[in-house]
C-alpha positions in Angstrom: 41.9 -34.9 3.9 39.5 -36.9 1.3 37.5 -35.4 -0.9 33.8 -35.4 0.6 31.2 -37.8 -1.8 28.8 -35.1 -0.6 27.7 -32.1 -2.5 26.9 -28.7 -0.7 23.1 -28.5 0.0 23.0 -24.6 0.7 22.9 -24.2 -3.7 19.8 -23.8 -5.2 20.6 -26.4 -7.6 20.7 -29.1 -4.6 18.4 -27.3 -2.1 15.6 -27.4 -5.0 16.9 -31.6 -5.2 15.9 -32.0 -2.2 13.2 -30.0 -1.0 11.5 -29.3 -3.8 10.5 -32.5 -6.0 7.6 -34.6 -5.6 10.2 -37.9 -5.3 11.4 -36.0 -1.7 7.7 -34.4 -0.3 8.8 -36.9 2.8 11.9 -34.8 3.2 10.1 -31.6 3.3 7.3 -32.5 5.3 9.9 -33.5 8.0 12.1 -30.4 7.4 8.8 -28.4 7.8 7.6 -30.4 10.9 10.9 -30.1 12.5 11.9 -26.2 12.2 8.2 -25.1 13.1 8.1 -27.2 15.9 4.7 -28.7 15.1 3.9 -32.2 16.6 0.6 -34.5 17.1 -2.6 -33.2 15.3 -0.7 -30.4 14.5 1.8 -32.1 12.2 1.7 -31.2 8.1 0.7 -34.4 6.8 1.0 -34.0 3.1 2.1 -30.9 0.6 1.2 -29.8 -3.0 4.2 -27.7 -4.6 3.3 -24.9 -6.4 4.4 -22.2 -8.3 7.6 -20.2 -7.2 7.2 -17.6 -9.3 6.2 -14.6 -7.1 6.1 -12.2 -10.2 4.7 -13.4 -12.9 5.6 -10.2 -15.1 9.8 -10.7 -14.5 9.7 -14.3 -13.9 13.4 -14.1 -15.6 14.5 -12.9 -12.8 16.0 -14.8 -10.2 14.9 -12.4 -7.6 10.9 -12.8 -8.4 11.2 -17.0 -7.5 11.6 -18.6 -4.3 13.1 -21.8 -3.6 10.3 -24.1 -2.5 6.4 -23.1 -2.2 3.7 -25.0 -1.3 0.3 -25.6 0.8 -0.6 -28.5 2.9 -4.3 -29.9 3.2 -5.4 -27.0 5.5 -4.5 -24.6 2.7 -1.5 -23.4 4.9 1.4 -21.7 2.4 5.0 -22.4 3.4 8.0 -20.7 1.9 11.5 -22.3 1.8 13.9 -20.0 0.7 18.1 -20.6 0.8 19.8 -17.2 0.9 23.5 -18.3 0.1 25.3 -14.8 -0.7 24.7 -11.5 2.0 22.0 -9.3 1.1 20.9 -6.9 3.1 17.6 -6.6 1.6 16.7 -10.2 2.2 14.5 -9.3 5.4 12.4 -6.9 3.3 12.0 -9.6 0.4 11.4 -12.5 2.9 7.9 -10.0 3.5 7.5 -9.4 0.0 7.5 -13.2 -0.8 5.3 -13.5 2.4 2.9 -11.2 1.7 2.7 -12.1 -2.3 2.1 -15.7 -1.4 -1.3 -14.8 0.9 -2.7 -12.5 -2.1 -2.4 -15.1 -4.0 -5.0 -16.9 -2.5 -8.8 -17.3 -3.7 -12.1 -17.1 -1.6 -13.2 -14.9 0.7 -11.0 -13.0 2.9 -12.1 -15.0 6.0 -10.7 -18.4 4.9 -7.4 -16.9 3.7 -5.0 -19.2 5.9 -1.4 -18.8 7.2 1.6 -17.7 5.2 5.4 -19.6 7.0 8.1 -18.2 5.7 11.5 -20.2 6.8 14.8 -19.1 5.5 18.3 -20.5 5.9 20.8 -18.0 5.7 24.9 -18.5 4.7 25.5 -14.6 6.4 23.9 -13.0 9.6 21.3 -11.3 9.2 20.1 -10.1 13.0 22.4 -8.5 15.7 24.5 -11.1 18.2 21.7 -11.6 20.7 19.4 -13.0 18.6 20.0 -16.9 18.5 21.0 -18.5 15.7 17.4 -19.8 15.1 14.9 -17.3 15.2 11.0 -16.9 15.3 9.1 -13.2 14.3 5.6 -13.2 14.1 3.4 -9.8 14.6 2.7 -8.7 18.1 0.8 -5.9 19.6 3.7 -3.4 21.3 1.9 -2.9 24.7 0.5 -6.4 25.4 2.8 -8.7 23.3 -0.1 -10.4 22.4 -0.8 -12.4 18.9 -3.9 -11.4 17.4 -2.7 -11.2 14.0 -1.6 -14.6 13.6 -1.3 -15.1 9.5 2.5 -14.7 8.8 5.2 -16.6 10.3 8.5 -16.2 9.9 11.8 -18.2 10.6 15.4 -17.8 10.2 18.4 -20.0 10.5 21.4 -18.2 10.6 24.0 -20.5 10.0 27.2 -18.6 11.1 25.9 -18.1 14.3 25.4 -22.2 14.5 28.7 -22.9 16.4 28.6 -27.0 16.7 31.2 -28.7 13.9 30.9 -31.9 16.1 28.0 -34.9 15.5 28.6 -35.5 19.4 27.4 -32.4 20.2 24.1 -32.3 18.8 21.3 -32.7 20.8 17.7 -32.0 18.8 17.0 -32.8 15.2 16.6 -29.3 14.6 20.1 -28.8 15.3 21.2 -31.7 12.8 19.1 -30.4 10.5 21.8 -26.9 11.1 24.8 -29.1 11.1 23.7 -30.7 7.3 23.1 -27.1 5.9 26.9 -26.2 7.4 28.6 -29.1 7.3 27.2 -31.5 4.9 30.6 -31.2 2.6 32.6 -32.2 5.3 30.5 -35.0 7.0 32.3 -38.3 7.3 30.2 -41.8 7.0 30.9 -42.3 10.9 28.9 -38.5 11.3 26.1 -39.5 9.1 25.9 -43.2 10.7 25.3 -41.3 14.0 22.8 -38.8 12.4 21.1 -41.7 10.4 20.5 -43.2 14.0 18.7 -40.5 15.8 17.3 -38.8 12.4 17.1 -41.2 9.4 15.5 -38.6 7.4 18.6 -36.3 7.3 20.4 -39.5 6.1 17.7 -39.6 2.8 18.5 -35.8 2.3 22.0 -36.9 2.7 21.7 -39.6 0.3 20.5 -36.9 -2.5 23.6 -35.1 -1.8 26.4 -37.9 -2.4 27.8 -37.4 -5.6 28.1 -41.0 -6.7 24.2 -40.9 -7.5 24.3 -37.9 -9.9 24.5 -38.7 -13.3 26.6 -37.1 -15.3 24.7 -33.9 -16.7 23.6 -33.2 -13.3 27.0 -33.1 -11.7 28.6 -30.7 -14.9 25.2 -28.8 -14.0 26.4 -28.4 -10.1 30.0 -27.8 -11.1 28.9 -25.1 -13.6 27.2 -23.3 -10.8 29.7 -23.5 -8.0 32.4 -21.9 -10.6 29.2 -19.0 -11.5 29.1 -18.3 -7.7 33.2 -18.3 -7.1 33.2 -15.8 -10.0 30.5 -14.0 -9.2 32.5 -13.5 -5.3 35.2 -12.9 -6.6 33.8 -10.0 -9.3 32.4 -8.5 -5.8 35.7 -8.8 -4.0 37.6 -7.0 -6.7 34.7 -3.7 -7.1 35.8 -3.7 -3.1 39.2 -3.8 -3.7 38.7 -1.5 -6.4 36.0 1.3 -4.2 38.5 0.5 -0.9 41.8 1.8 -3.2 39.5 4.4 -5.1 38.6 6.0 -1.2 42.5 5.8 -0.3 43.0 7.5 -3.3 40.5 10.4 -2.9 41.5 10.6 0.6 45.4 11.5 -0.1 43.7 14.3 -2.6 41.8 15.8 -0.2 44.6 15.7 2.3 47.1 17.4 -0.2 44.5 20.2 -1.3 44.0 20.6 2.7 47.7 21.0 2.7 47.9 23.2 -0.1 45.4 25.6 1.1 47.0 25.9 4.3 50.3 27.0 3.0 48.3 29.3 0.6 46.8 31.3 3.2 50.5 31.4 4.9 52.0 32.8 2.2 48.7 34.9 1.8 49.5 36.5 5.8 53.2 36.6 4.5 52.5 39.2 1.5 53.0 36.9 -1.1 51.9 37.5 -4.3 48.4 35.4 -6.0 50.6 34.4 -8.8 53.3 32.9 -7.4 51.4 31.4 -4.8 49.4 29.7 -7.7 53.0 28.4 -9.2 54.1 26.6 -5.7 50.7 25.1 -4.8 48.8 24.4 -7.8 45.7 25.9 -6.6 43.7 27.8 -9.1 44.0 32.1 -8.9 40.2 32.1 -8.3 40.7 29.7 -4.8 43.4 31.7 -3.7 41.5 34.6 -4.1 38.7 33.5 -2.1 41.1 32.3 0.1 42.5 36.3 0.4 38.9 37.4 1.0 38.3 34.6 3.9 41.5 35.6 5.6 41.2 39.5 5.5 
């Protein structure tokens, strides 16, 4: 098989390329139209970036900056966030982000407009029955209904995202799926047939072929998809490592279990503490106990 031209977009590297630069707003306005369903009047028109950096006091941390933020005219904040490795906090710091990005508006309390949190996510994140798209928003428990409507949150689970075939897809939102999986392995047939019924997935396309990287940019990519390989493969040894350390631990506890059973044997059988001590191991004081338990 040929090496794909096209770069993976789920980095943050290449997801900031193309979501989050003033040369692609188009792209993100689309994006943003497409996953939140929004049509007509409704549609987000234009967007103004602004800061990622949700904590201003550790902004060296990667885990204080989302991906993409930005408000459209009506003052609306959306979040676009890439989770690439499993986290099992990422729910909690989706409502962190969330909740951070409506503080940090001004005015009175009564203008403060909606926060849209939408994340793509390389690992599940909710049990099977929830789809692989997925909408939460707050809802009163008896009546279902919406009355507090400010925060809005979407997931894309992409593992749960099951078609690998171009002929298969039948919405934008589901090409928009099949570039975040896929995109690597897309042939220029696929993307003629995306570029048909979505041409703005062929411009995000476009900013992933490799051929128009220059050639800091690409050493740039490289250099991160070899961090993240070793940072995987740091992880996958620490379980190799706690996996062998529990096998380990186990086979102790099984011979002390052992041991103590033969102790309390040769306790029954009259046998002396020393020279029960000798053929198990165990320390006097345990066998001792051990007499005390069993008389």
């Amino acid at each position: 098989m040929a090496l794909s031209k096209f770069l993976d977009p789920k980095l943050d590297l290449t997801f900031k390329k193309i979501f989050g630069t003033e040369k692609n707003k188009n792209i993100l306005i689309h994006f943003l139209n497409d996953i939140l369903g929004f049509t007509g009047v409704n549609t987000i028109q234009d967007v103004e970036f602004l800061s990622t950096i949700m904590n201003p006091e550790i902004a060296s941390d990667k885990q204080s900056i989302v991906d993409v933020l930005c408000k459209d005219s009506h003052g609306n904040r959306y979040i676009a966030e890439m989770q690439l490795a499993k986290d099992k906090s990422f729910e909690k710091r989706a409502q962190l982000y969330a909740a951070k990005a409506y503080s940090r508006q001004s005015g009175n309390y009564v203008d403060f407009k909606k926060v849209f949190f939408i994340a793509i996510s390389n690992s599940t994140l909710f049990p099977t029955e929830v789809e692989y798209i997925s909408t939460h928003n707050i809802r009163e428990i008896k009546t279902n209904g919406h009355y507090l409507k400010d925060f809005q949150f979407v997931f894309i689970e992409l593992p749960k995202f099951t078609k690998n075939r171009v002929e298969q897809l039948e919405s934008t939102v589901e090409r928009w799926c099949f570039f975040f999986r896929y995109a690597e392995d897309t042939t220029d047939e696929d993307l003629r047939k995306i570029a048909e019924k979505s041409p703005i997935i062929k411009l995000a396309y476009d900013e992933l072929d490799k051929f128009h990287w220059n050639e800091k940019d690409l050493v740039a990519y490289e250099e991160r998809v070899m961090d993240l390989q070793k940072e995987a493969a740091i992880w996958e040894q620490r379980l190799d490592d706690a996996t062998e350390k529990g096998r380990d631990e186990g086979r102790e506890e099984g011979r002390r279990e052992r041991d103590i059973e033969v102790a309390k044997n040769l306790l029954k059988a009259g046998v002396s503490v020393d020279l029960i001590a000798e053929s198990t191991g165990l320390a006097q004081a345990t066998i001792k106990q051990l007499q005390k338990e069993i008389a």
